[in-house]
N, C-alpha and C positions, 0 to 999 in steps of 0.2 A: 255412583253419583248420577245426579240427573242431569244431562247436556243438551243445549240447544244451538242448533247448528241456522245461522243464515246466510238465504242465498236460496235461490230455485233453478240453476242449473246440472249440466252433467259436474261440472268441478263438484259441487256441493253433492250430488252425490256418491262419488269416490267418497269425498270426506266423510259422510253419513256411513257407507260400507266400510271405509275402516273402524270409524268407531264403533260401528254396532256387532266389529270382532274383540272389542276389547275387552279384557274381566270386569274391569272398574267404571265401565257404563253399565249402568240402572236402567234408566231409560233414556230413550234418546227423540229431541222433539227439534222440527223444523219450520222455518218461518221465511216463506209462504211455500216453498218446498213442491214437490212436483209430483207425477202420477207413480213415478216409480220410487222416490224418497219416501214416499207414504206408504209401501212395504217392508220398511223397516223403520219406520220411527210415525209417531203424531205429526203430522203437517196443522200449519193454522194460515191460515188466508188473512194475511195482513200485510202491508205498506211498511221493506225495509227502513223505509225514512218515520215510520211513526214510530220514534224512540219511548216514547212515553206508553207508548200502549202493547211494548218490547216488553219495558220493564212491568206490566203489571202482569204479563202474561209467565214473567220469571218468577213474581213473587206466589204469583196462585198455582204454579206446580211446582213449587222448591225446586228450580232449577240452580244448580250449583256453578256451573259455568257456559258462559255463551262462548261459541267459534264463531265469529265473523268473517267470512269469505269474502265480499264481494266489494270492487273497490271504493264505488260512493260512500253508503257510510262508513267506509273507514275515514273517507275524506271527510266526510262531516262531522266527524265525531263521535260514533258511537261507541267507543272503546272508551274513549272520555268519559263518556253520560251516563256508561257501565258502573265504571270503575268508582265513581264519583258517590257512587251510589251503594259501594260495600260489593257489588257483584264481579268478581272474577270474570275476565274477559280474553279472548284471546287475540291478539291482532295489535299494531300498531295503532297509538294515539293521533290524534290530526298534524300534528305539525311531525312524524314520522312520515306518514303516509304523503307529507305532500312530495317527497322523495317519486309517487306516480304522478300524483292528482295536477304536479305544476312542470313541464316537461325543462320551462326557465331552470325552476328553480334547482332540478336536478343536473342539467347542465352546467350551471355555476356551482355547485357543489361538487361537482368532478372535476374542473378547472380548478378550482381553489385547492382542493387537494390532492393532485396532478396525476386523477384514474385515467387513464387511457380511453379516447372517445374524440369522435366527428367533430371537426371544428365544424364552428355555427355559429350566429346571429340572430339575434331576436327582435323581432319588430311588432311593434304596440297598431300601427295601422298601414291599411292596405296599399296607401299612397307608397310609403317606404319600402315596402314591401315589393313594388309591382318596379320599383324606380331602382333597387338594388337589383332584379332581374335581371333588367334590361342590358347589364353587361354581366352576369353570372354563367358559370361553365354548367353543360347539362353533360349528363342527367345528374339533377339533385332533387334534396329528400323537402319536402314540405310539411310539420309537423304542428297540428293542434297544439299552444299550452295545455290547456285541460282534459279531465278525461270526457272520452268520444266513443266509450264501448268497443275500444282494440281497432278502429274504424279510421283515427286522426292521422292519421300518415300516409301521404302518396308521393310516391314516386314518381316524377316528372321528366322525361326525354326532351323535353324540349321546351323552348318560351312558351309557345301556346298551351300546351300543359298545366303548365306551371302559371300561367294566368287565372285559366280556368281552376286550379284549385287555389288562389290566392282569391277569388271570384266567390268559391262553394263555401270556405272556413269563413274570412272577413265579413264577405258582402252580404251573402245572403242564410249566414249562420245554421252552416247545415247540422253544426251539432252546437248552434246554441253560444254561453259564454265561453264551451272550450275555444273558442277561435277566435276572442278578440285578439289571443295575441300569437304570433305563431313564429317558430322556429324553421329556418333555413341553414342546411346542412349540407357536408360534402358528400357524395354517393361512396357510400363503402363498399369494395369490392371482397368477395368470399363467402365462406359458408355460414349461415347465422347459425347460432346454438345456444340453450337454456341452459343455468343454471340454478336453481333454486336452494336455498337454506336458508334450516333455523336460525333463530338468533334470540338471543336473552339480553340483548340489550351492550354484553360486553364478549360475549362469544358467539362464534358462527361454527355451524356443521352441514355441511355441503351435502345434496342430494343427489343420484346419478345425474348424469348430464341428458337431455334431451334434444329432439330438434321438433318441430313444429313446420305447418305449412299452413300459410296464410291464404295465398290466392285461391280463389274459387273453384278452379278447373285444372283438371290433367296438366303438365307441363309449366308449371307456374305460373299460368295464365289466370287469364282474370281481374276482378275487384278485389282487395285485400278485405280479408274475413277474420274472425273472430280463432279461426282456426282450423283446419279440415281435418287434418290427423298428426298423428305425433307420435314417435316412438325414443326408447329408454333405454340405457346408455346407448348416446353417440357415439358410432364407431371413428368418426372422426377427430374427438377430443381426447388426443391421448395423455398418455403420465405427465408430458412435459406440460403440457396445454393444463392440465390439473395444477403444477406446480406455478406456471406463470399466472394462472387464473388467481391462485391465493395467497402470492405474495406484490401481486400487481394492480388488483382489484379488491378483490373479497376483504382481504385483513384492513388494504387501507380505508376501503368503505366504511369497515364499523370504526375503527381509529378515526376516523373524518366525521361519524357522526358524535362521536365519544366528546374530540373535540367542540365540535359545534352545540352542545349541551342539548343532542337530540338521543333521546332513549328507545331505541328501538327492539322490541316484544314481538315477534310473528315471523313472517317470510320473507325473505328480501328475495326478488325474480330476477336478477342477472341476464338480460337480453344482450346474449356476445354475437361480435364478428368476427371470425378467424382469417384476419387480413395478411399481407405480406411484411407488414409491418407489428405484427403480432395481434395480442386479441385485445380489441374495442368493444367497448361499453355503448350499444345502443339507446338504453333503456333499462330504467329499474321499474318493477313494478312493486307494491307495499304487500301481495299477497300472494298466494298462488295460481300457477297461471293454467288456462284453459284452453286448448284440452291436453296440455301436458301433464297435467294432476292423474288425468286417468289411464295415462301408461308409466306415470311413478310411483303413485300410490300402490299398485297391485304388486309393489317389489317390494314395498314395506315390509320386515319381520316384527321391529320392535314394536311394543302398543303404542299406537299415537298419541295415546292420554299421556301416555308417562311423559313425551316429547315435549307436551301442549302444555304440561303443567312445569316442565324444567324450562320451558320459556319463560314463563310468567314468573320464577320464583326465581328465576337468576343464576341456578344450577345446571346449563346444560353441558359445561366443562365436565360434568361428573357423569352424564351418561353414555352411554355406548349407544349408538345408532346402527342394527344391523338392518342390510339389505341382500335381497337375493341375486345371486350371481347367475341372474337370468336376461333376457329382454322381455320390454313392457311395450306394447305396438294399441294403436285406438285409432279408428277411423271414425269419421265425425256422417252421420244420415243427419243429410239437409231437406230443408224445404226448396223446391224448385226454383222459386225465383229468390233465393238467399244467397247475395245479401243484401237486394236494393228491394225487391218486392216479393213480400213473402204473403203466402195465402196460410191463414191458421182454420182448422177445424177437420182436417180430414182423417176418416177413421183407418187405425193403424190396424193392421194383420202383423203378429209375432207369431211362427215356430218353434217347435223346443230348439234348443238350442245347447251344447254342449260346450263344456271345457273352456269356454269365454263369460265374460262381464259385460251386461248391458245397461249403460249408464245413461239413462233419461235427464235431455237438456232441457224438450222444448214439449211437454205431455204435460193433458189433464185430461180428466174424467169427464165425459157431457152426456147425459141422460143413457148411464151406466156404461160407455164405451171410452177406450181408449182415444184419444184424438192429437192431432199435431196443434200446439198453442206457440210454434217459436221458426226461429228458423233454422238454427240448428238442433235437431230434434233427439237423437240418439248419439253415442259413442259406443261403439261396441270394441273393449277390448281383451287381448290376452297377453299372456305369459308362457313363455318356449325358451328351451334351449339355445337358440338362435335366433338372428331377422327373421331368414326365409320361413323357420320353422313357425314363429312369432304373426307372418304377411300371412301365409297360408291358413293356418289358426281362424286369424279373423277375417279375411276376403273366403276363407271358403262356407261360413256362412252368415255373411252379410244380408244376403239374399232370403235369409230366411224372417227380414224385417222388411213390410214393407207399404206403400200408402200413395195415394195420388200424386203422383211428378218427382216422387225421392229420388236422389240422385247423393253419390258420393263421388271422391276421387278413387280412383285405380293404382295411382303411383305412391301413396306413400311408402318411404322407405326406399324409394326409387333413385329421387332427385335431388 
């Protein structure tokens, strides 16, 4: 079959390098897709949001099924505009997805059926907002309603802080309509941890567990980013933490959407806390998450087609999901000033490179060279028998990528 994968980051392509291991991909085409996606599949230079000019690009290569990755148009509907249209889709429909897209809305859907997660408040404008501070316990969490590119959430120690980001989201819309309305939260103490799984709408199958690092810099320092590195299963989420995860969160989630006459088809992203009080639901996201994908996906045994299509058809109760009883480790090569001021254009130098996966975020092609177009530009990951075996792997040749001002972190898997 012919599949077409959107999205032009490293998540997308992980997802491109699974499927283009599978028997039952024919060919495999990407939209708008990247310098290293375009080594294994058709890239085309088009605007995720131009839906219309999606679907004619589906009809004039018999594309048989679209994967939708990336969270806006899920939020806007393109699984809708898919499906509507006779074309096979993979990914949550809009009012699914808004489970990310509206941080409210997924808040009161965990309160209403009683998942474990920050109490919080939400306020429509900045006045109430700045006037509920004024006696508020620090440090609390400041959150975008909408999405804000993994970007909408900061951490405030203090009033002044927390002014200033009620200041950046409300006042001066640093990302726009995610922020007219914004969520205020209790600070959750513990270790964060990912879990992602399929879902067919009335069944879920859990993927290894993850951890991610968001800050910028060594030591958890920094701006919150899109992601630095990540690695597969967390040695922190044990058996018990698996079974409290799925009869406290995971089961009732889809029971909660079941009831709420929401059909959800794709990924649901479980952003936990493992607090003293057990594990808290930070955050769902509607799709897979980045760059956790690139040290999950390379644990994958089963074909992901079979996965993608036992979503869609409502049978993933019937298959078996195997994974390798390995670790999946990815460190994320940035742009130097990312993630507030990024410079795109400069030419990349690669070495060979061995026994790892190099998953291009932020590349394109300009007058026949490699170049950096993003600001997180690479993920270079592997798979080992262990962490250390898994850190070593990919820190020991990171170095063999490299380009004006790159910079990663050092510590993942560290902290």
């Amino acid at each position: 079959m012919n599949v077409l994968v959107i999205g032009s980051g490293g998540r997308e392509h992980a997802v491109c390098y699974a499927l283009s291991k599978s028997k039952r991909v024919n060919k495999l085409f990407c939209v708008p897709g990247n310098a290293g996606i375009s080594e294994i599949a058709t890239c085309k230079s088009m605007s995720v949001f131009d839906f219309d000019g999606i679907y004619e690009y589906v009809k004039e290569h018999n594309i048989d099924l679209v994967f939708v990755t990336p969270d806006d148009p899920l939020a806007k509907g393109m699984v809708d505009f898919l499906s509507e249209r006779g074309v096979r889709a993979f990914g949550p429909k809009a009012n699914a997805a808004k489970l990310e897209s509206s941080k409210a809305f997924s808040k009161e859907f965990m309160v209403r059926h009683n998942i474990p997660t920050a109490a919080s408040k939400i306020y429509n404008s900045a006045e109430a907002a700045l006037d509920f501070l004024s006696s508020a316990q620090f440090p609390i969490v400041i959150k975008a309603d909408g999405l804000a590119l993994g970007k909408g959430v900061l951490i405030c120690a203090d009033l002044d802080e927390a002014k200033a980001a009620i200041g950046e989201l409300m006042v001066n819309k640093a990302f726009g309509e995610a922020g007219n309305r914004v969520l205020i939260e209790e600070f959750l103490v513990g270790r964060e941890v990912t879990v992602m799984a399929f879902c067919d709408g009335k069944h879920i199958k859990v993927m290894p567990s993850s951890q991610d690092h968001k800050r910028a810099f060594d030591g958890d320092k920094g701006l919150n980013t899109g992601g630095m590195g990540a690695f597969a299963p967390s040695p922190y989420f044990t058996d018990s933490h698996k079974v409290e995860f799925m009869d406290k969160i995971a089961l009732p989630t889809v029971k909660g959407l079941i009831e709420d006459g929401i059909e959800f088809k794709g990924v649901i992203y479980f952003g936990l806390m493992m607090t003293k009080d057990g594990l808290k639901v930070i955050e769902y996201n509607a799709r897979l998450g980045d760059p956790e994908t690139e040290a999950v996906l390379p644990l994958l045994k089963t074909d992901l087609m079979d996965i993608v299509e036992a979503c869609i058809d409502g049978n993933l109760d019937k298959l078996d999901i195997e994974w390798q009883d390995k670790v999946g480790f990815t460190v994320v090569i940035a742009s130097g000033g990312y993630p507030s001021n990024v410079i795109k254009g400069y030419e990349i130098s690669i070495e060979k490179l061995d026994n790892v996966i190099l998953f291009h975020a932020g590349t394109a092609i300009k007058d026949g060279k490699l170049v950096t177009s993003g600001g997180r530009v690479f993920e270079l990951s592997g798979v080992a028998d262990d962490m250390e075996s898994a850190r070593g792997l990919v820190y020991g040749q990171i170095d063999k990528i490299s380009f004006k001002d790159s910079r990663y972190r050092t510590d993942i898997g560290r902290v």
